[in-house]
C-alpha positions in Angstrom: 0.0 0.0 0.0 0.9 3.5 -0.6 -0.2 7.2 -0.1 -1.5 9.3 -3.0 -2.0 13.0 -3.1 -4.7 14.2 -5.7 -5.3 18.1 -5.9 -9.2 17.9 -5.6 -11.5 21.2 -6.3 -13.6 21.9 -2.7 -14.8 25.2 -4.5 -17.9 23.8 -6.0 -18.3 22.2 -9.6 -18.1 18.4 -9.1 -18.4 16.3 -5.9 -15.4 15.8 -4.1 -16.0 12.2 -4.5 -16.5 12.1 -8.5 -13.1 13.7 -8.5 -11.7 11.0 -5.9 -13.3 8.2 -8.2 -12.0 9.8 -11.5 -8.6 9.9 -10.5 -8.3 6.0 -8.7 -10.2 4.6 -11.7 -7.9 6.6 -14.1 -4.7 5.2 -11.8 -6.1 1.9 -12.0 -7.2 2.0 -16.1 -3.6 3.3 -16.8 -1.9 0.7 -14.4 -0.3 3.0 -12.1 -2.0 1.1 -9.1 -0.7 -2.4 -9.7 -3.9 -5.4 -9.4 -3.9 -6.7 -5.9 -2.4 -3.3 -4.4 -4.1 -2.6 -1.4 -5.5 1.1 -1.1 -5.0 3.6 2.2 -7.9 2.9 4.3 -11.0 5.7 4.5 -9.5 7.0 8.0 -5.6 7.4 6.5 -7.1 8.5 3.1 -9.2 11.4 4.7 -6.8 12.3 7.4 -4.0 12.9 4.1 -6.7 15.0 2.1 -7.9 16.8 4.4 -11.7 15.1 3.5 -14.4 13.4 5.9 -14.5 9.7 5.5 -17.8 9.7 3.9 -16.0 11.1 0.9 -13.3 8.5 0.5 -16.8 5.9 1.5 -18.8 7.1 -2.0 -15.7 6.9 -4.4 -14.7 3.7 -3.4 -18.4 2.2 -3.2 -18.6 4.1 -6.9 -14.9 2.3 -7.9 -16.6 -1.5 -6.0 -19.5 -1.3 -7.7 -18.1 -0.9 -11.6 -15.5 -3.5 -10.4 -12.0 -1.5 -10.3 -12.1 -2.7 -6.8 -12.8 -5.1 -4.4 -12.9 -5.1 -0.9 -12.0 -7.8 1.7 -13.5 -8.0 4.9 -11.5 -7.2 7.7 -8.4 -6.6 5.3 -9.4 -3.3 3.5 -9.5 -2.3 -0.6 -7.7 -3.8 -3.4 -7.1 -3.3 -6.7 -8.5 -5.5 -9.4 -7.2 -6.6 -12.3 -8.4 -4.9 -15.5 -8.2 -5.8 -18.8 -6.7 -3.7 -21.4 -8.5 -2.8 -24.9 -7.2 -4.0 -27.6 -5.7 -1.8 -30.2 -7.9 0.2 -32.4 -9.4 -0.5 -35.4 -8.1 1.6 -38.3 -11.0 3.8 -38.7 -11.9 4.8 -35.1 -14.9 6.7 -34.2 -15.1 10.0 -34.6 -15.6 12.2 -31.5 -19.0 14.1 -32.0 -21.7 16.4 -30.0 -20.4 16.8 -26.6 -38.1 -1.6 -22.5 -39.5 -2.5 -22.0 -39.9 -6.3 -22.7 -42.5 -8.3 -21.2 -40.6 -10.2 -19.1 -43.4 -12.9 -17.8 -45.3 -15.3 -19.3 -49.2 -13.6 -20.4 -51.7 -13.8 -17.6 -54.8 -12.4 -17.1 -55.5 -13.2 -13.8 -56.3 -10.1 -11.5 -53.6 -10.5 -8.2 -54.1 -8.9 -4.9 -50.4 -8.6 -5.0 -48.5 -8.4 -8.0 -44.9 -7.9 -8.0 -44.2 -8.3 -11.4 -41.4 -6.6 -13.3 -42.9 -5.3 -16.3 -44.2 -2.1 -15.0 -43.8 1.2 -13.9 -45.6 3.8 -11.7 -47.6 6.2 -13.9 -49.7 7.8 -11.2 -46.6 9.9 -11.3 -46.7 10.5 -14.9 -46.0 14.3 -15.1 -50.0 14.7 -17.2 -49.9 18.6 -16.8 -46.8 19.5 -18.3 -47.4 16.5 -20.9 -50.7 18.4 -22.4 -49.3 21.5 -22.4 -46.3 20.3 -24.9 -48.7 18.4 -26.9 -50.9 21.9 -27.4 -47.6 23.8 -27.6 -46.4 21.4 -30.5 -49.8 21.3 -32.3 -49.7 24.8 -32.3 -46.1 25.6 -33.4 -45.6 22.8 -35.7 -49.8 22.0 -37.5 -49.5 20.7 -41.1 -45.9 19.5 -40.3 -47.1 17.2 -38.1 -48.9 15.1 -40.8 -45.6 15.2 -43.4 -44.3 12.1 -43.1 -40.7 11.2 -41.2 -37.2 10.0 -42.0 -36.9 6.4 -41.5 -34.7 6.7 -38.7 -37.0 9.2 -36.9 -37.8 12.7 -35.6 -34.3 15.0 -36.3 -34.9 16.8 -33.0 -35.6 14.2 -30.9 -32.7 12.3 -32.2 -30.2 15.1 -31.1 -31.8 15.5 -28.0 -31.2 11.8 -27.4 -27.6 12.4 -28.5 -27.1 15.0 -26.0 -28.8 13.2 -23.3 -26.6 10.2 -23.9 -23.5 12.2 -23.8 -24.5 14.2 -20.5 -26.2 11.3 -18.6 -24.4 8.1 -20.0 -20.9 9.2 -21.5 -21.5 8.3 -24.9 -20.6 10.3 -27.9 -23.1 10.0 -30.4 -24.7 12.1 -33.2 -28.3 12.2 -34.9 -27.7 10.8 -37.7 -26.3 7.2 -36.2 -29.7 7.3 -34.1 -32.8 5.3 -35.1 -35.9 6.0 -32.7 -38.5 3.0 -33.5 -41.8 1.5 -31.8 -40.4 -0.5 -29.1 -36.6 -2.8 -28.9 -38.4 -5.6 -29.6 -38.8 -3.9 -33.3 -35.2 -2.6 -33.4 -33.5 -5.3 -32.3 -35.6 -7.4 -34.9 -34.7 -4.5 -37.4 -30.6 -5.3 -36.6 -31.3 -9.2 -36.7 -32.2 -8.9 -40.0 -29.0 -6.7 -40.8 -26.9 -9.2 -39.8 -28.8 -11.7 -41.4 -30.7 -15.4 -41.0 -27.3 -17.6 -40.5 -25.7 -14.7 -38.1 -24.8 -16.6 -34.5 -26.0 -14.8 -31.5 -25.4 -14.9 -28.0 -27.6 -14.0 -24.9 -27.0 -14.1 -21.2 -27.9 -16.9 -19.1 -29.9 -16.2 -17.4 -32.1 -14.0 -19.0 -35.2 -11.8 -20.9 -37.5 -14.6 -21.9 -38.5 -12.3 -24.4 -35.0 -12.0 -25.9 -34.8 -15.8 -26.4 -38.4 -15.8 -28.3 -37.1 -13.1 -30.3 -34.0 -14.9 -31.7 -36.0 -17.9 -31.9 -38.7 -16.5 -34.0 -36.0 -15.7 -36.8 -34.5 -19.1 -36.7 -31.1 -17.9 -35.4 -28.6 -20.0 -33.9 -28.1 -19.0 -30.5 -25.1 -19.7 -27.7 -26.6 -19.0 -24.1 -23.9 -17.5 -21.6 -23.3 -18.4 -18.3 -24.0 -15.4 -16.2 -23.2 -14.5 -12.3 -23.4 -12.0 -10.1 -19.6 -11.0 -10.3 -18.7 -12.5 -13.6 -19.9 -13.5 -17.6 -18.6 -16.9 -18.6 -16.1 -15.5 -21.3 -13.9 -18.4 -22.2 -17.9 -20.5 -23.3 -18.0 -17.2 -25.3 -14.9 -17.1 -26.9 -15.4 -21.1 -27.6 -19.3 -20.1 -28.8 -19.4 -19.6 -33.2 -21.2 -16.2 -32.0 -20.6 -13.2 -33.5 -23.0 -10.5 -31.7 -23.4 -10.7 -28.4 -26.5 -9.3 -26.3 -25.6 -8.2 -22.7 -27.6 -5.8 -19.9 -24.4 -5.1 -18.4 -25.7 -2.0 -16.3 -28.3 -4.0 -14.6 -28.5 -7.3 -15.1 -32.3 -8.6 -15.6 -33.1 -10.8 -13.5 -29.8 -11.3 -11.6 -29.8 -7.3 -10.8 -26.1 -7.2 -10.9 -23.4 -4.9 -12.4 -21.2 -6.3 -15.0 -17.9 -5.3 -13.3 -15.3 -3.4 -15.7 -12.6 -6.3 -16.1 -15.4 -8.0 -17.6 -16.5 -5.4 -19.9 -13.6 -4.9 -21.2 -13.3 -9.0 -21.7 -16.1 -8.7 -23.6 -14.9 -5.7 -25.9 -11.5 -7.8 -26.2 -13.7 -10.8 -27.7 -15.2 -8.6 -30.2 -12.3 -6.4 -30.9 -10.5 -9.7 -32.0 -13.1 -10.1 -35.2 -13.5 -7.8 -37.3 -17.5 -9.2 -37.8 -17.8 -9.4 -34.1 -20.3 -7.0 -32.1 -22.0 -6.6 -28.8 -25.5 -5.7 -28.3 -25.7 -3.3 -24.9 -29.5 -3.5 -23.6 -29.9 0.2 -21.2 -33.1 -0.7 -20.5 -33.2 1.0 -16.9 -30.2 2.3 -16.7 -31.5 6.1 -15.1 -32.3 4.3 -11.8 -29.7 4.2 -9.7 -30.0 4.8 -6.0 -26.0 5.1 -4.9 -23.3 7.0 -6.5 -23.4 7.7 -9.3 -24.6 6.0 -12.7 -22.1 3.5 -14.1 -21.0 4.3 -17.5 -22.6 2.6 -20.5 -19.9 0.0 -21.6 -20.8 2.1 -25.4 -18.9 4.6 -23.1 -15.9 2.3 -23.0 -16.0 1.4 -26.9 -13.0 2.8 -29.3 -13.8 0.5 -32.0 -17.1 0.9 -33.5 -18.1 -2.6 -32.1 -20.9 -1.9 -29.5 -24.8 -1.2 -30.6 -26.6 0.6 -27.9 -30.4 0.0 -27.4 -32.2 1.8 -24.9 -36.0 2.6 -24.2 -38.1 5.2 -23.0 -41.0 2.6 -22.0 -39.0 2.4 -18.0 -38.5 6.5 -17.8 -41.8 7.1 -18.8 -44.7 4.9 -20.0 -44.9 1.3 -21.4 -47.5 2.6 -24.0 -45.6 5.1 -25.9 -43.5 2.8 -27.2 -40.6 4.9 -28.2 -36.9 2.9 -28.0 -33.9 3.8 -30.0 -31.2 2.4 -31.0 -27.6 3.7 -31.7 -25.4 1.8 -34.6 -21.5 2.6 -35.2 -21.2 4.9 -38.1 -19.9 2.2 -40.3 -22.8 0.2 -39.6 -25.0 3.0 -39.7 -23.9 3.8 -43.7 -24.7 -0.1 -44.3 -28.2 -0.2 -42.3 -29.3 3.2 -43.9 -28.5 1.7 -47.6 -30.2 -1.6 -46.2 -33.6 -0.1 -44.5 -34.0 3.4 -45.7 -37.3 2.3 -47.4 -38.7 1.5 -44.4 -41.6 4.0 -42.7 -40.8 5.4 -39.1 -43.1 3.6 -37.0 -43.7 5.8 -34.2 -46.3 8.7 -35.2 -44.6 12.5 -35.9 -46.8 13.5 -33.1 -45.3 11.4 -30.6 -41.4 12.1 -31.5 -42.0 16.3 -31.5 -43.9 15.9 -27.8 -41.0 13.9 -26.6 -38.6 15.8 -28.4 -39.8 19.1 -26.5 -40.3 17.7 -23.3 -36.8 16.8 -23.2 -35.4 20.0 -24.9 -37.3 21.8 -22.0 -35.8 19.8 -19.6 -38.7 18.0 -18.5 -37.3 14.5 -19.1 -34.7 15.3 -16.8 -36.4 16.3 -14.2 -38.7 13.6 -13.9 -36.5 11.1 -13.7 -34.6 12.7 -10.5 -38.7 12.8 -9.3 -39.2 9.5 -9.7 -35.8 8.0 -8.6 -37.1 9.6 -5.1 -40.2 7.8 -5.8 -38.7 4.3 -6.6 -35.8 4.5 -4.0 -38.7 5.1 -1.8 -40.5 2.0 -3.4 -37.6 0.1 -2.7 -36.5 1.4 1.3 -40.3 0.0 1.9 -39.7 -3.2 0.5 -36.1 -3.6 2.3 -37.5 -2.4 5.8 -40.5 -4.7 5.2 -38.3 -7.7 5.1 -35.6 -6.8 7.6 -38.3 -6.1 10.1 -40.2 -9.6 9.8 -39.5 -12.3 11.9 -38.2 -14.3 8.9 -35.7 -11.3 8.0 -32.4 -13.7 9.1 -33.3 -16.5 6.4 -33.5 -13.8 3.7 -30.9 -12.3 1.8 -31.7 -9.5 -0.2 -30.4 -9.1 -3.8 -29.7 -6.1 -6.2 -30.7 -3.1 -4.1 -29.0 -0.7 -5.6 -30.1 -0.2 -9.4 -33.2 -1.0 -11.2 -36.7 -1.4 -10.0 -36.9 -4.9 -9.1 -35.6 -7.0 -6.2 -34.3 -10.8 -5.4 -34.8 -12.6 -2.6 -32.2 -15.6 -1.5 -35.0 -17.3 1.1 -33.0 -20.0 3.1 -35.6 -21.5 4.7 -37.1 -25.4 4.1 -38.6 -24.9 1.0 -38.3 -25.4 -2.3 -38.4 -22.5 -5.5 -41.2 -24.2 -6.5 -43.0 -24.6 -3.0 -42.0 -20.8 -2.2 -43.9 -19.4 -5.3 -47.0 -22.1 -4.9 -47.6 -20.7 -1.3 -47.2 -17.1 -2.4 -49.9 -17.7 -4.8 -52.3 -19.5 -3.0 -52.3 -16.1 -1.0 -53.0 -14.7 -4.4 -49.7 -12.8 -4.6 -48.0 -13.0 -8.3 -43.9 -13.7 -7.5 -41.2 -15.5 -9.8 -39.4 -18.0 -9.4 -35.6 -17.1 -10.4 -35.2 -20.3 -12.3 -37.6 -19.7 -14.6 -35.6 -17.1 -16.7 -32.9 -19.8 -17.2 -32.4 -20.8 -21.2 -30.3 -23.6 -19.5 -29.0 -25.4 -16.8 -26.4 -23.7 -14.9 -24.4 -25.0 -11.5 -24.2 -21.0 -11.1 -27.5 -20.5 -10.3 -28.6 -19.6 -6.9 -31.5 -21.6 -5.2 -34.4 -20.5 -4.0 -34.3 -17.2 -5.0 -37.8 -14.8 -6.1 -37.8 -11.9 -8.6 -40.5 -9.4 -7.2 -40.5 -6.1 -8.9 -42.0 -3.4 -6.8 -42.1 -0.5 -9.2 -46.4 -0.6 -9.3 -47.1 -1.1 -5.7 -48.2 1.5 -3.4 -46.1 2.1 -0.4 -48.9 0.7 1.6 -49.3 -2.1 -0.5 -45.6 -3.4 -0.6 -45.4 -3.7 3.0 -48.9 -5.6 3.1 -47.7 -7.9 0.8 -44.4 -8.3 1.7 -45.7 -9.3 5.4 -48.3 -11.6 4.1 -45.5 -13.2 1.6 -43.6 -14.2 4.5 -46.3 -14.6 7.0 -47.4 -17.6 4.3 -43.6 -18.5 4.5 -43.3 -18.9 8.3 -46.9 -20.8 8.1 -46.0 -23.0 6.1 -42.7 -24.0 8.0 -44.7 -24.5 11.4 -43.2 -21.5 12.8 
């Protein structure tokens, strides 16, 4: 271990600890802090720079959580090892402007209790200023409105997107390689076709069930991945014939983990080394985050033109507008234009130049820090609900700190199956973790639930949580 002195800025501008983070993950990335090096403890740390503790605390809970670190109890903070890039390609990208899936089987049954994932709350849908946008736009923009659109979508809404992206997720992006269409399921279907009916894929094990249909639905050869909470089973990959890969590597659906940055960068090594090799990143809830700050898009971390970012505006805002974009290289983007530019825009002019506005107004922006409250809310009533209960020692509590949906690791002497047959004799809907598994796996957990909690109530989490486990403790005879 060693001391380091970084000149930080305690005049305003950015947190103290964002400029704490950036400079150990920068040290680290560059391989001036050597893998296994143990970092100064919080007290040492904050005592050299003249910080509080709960400073040198954020950054390295920021640096832990995208993997540049790990910590060992008792022992302190180490270093990780991280793999380097690859060179870059000859034709590097060009530095530019600074969903929802249904992830459950159908049901129509009404539940008391329904913690499924698919949703979000609208109650808070922000109506008001909605309306008044829609009447500004129909007012400022009439018989434009009915002309029809580019294929790849609205022009304004596209370089709002772009900025958003580069402000809120890092990555530098222009309109013209954005394509806004009517939900991912239709994009991603759009870039299956691109790459064609014989193209290997691979998807994460476990997984989006819809994902799987998808692929299957074209006939596509598929590779499943072996996925964990610390780790993507990279050597299976490299062995796989695939040549695009789909990952969620900001929030892992269902395993709610983050893909630490060793193995993103693994995985951009394994498509680097192919020059027809490319990863699909899924963002699909990427704004909610309840600690530190959000963890940078792994199309963030690409120099090679080898990641295609998908992302949706079905979490942020509503299921039924069904607007999702998608964001190719420019080298693919020249090819996709030439391949699809015959195609209509299937989300209506109206819709893009509303959303369009409300972002350039900063609406969009604002609601999401409103409803982060909200959900982090959501999710302290769930969390207290279950530490408080009786059962609370035999539960271990998964993914709490991105995303809207939960996992519970229930040690007690029931089965998966057992668990989710009680809950819904109770008439509470929950999900079994196994069920989202293409294929066996000795990584996956046992007895673990999926409950998202994003459509409850406050007062309804907490009733349902209690009578989850109250049918849980009946059932065991205690």
């Amino acid at each position: 271990m060693h001391m380091f002195t970084v000149t930080l800025n305690k005049t305003g501008g950015m947190p103290l600890y964002e400029q704490l983070y950036q400079y150990i993950k920068e040290e680290i990335t560059r391989g001036r802090f050597s893998p296994g090096e143990k970092l100064p403890s919080k007290r040492k740390l904050a005592a050299h720079l003249k910080i509080s503790q709960n400073t040198i605390e954020t950054a390295y809970a920021q640096l832990q959580a995208e993997g540049y670190i790990r910590s060992l109890p008792k022992q302190g903070f180490f270093v990780e090892e991280i793999a380097k890039n690859l060179p870059l390609r000859s034709s590097p990208k060009t530095s530019s402007l600074p969903s929802e899936y249904s992830l459950e089987k159908p049901y129509s049954k009404k539940w008391q209790y329904d913690f499924k994932t698919n949703i979000v709350n609208t109650e808070n849908f922000p109506f008001d200023t909605w309306s008044k946008i829609v009447r500004s736009v129909l007012a400022e923009k009439r018989e434009k409105l009915l002309h029809p659109l580019p294929f790849l979508g609205d022009l304004q809404l596209r370089g709002e997107i772009a900025r958003y992206l580069y402000a809120y997720r890092d990555i530098q992006t222009t309109p013209e390689q954005i394509m806004v269409g009517a939900g991912s399921e239709y994009l991603l279907s759009l870039v299956i076709q691109f790459f064609g009916a014989d193209c290997p894929f691979a998807i994460e094990n476990p997984g989006y069930d819809k994902i799987q249909r998808i692929f299957q639905n074209h006939h596509l050869p598929i590779d499943y991945i072996n996925t964990t909470q610390e780790s993507l089973d990279i050597k299976r990959l490299s062995r796989s014939t695939a040549k695009v890969l789909h990952i969620t590597p900001s929030h892992h659906f269902p395993l709610g983990c983050v893909m630490p940055i060793q193995i993103r960068r693994q995985a951009l090594n394994w498509a680097n080394e192919k020059d027809d090799r490319y990863i699909i990143e899924d963002d699909y809830d990427s704004e909610f985050r309840f600690a530190g700050k959000p963890i940078p898009a792994l199309a963030s971390l690409d120099q090679n033109e080898k990641v295609i970012y998908l992302n949706t505006f079905t979490k942020s805002l509503a299921p039924s507008l069904r607007i999702s974009y998608l964001v190719l290289p420019r080298h693919l983007m020249e090819q996709f234009s030439d391949r699809f530019s015959g195609y209509a825009s299937t989300v209506p002019g109206f819709e893009q130049a509303t959303l369009a506005a409300f972002m350039a107004r900063g609406h969009f922006e604002r609601h999401i820090n409103r409803m982060k409250r909200i959900y982090k809310e959501q999710r302290d009533m769930f969390i207290q609900t279950v530490n408080k209960h009786p059962l609370a020692k035999n539960i271990a509590i998964i993914g709490q700190e991105t995303g809207l949906h939960l996992l519970l690791q229930v040690n007690l002497n029931l089965s998966e199956k057992e668990l989710v047959t009680i809950a819904r004799q109770k008439d509470i809907h929950i999900t079994d973790l196994s069920s989202y598994y293409h294929e066996d796996s000795t990584d996956m957990p046992t007895n673990t639930i999926v409950l998202g909690y994003s459509g409850l109530s406050l007062d309804e989490i907490r009733q349902g949580i209690n009578l989850l486990l109250d049918s849980w403790q009946q059932a065991i005879g205690k």
